[in-house]
N, C-alpha and C positions, 0 to 999 in steps of 0.2 A: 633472852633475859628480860628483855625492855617488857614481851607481852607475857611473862611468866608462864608459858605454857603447860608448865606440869597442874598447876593449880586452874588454869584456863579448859583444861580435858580432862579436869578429874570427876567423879561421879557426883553427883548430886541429888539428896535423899527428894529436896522436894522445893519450890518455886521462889521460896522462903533462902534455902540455902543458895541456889542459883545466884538470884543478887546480890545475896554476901560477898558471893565469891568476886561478879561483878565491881561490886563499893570497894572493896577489897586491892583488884586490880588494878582500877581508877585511881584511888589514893596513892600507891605504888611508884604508879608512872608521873605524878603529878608534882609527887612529895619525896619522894625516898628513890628514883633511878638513877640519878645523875650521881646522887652520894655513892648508892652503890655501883655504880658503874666504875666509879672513880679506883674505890676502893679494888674493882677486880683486877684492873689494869694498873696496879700501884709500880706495878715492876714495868710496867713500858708505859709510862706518863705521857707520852708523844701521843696514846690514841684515846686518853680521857678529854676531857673540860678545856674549854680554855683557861678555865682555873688553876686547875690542876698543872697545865703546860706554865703555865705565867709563874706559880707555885716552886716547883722545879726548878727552873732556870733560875730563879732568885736564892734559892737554898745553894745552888751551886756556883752561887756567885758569878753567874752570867749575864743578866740581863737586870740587875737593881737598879734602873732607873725609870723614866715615863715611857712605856712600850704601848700605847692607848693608839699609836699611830702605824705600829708596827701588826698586819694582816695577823690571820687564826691558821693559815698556810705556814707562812714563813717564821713563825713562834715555833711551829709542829716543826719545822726542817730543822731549824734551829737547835730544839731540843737532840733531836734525831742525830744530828752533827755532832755536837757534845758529847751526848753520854755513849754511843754505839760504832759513828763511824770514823769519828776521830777523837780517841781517847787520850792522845798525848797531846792534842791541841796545839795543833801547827802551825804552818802558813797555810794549807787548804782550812783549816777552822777561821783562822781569820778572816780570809775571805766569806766564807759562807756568812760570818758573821755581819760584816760591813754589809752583804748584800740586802740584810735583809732589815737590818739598820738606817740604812745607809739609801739602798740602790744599786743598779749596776755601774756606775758613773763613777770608775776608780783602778785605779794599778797597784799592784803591792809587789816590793821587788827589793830583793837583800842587797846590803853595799858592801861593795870589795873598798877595802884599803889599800893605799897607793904602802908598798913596803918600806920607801925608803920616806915616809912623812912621817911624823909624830901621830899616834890613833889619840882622836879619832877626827883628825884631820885628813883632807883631799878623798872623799868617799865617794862613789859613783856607782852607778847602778851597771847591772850590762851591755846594758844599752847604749847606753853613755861611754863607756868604753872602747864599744865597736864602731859609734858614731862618730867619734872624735882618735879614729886609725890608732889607739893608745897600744900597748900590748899586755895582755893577759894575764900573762907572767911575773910583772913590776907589783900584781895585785895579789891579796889576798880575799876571801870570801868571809864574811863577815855574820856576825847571827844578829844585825842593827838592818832595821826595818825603815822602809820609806814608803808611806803612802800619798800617791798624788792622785787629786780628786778635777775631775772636768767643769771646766771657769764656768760654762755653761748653766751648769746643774748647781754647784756647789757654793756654798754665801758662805755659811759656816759652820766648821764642824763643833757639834757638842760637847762641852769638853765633862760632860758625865760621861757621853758616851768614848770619850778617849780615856776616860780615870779607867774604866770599865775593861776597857782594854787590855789597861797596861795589868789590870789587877787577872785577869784571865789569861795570858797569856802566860807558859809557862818561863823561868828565870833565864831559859836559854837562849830566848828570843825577845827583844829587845825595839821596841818604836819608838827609832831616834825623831824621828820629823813627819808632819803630814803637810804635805806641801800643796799648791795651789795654781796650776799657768795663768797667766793675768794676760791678756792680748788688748792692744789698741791702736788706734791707725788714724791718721789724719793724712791730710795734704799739703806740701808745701808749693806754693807759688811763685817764678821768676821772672819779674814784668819784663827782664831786658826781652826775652824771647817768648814769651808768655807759653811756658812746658811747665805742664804737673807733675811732679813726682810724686805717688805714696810710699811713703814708710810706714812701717810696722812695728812697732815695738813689743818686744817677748818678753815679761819677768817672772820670777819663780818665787813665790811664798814660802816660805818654811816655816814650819810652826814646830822648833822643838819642843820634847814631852818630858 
């Protein structure tokens, strides 16, 4: 399509018509491919323009905010995700979503309710659960979402791209909180016998949504 080859190998009366065809093809590729390319792939927008991808994802209410930082890769995966490989937009959408948002620098993981608390109090992840010997059973499985991002990596999330979220994700899945590990350490000192101890202190951010 790019080098229009039926017009590129068709017959030519005389030297005159030859670089018609030339100026012709030139203008084409210069001025008028990428529209028309656009247009041929309208029904898989994943392999036109960046425009086009950027275009998409905004009509479909995915990605309307500064995406200028976000690769022409992970825009394509993105779309691809959406519209083809997960239609109902799940927890695997969401993920793809954050990664590409985001980074890989993050957990997402549904909370069980404690059965005998008031919802949506005493919520825990599975994790948490099996970490802390609790039993299974006391819990129920929940469609409230909990993403926690690495202290590391993470300063702060954007809260476009959390509106974003909560506006894409379908009514049945729910992002109670994006949370945060906070880690610090010092040392304390005791002249009687002069021994260091360090401690470490762990806290957890929660940023309900």
């Amino acid at each position: 399509m790019y080098e229009l080859l039926p017009l590129k190998n068709s017959h030519t009366a005389n030297q005159v018509e030859a670089e018609l065809n030339e100026l012709v093809i030139l203008l084409y590729q210069k001025l008028l491919y990428e529209r028309a390319h656009d247009a041929n792939v309208s029904g898989l927008p994943f392999l036109g323009s960046y425009e086009l991808v950027t275009n998409s994802l905004v009509a479909g209410n995915v990605a309307s905010f500064d995406t200028s930082s976000i690769s022409d890769a992970d825009m394509r995966y993105l779309l691809l995700a959406y519209k083809y490989r997960n239609g109902k937009r799940g927890i695997h959408f969401l993920r793809t979503f954050l990664k590409c948002v985001w980074g890989g620098d993050f957990e997402v993981n549904q909370l069980w309710q404690h059965k005998a608390k008031t919802y949506p109090l005493e919520q825990k992840t599975r994790t948490q659960i099996t970490e802390e010997s609790l039993n299974i059973d006391d819990y129920f499985l929940t469609s409230r979402l909990r993403i926690s991002l690495i202290a590391e990596v993470a300063q702060e999330f954007p809260m476009d791209v959390a509106q974003m979220l909560r506006n894409t994700l379908p009514a049945r899945l729910f992002i109670a909180e994006i949370s945060q590990e906070q880690k610090s350490q010092g040392n304390i000192f005791f002249a009687t016998h002069a021994v260091a101890y360090s401690v470490v202190f762990e806290a957890t951010d929660f940023v309900p949504l």
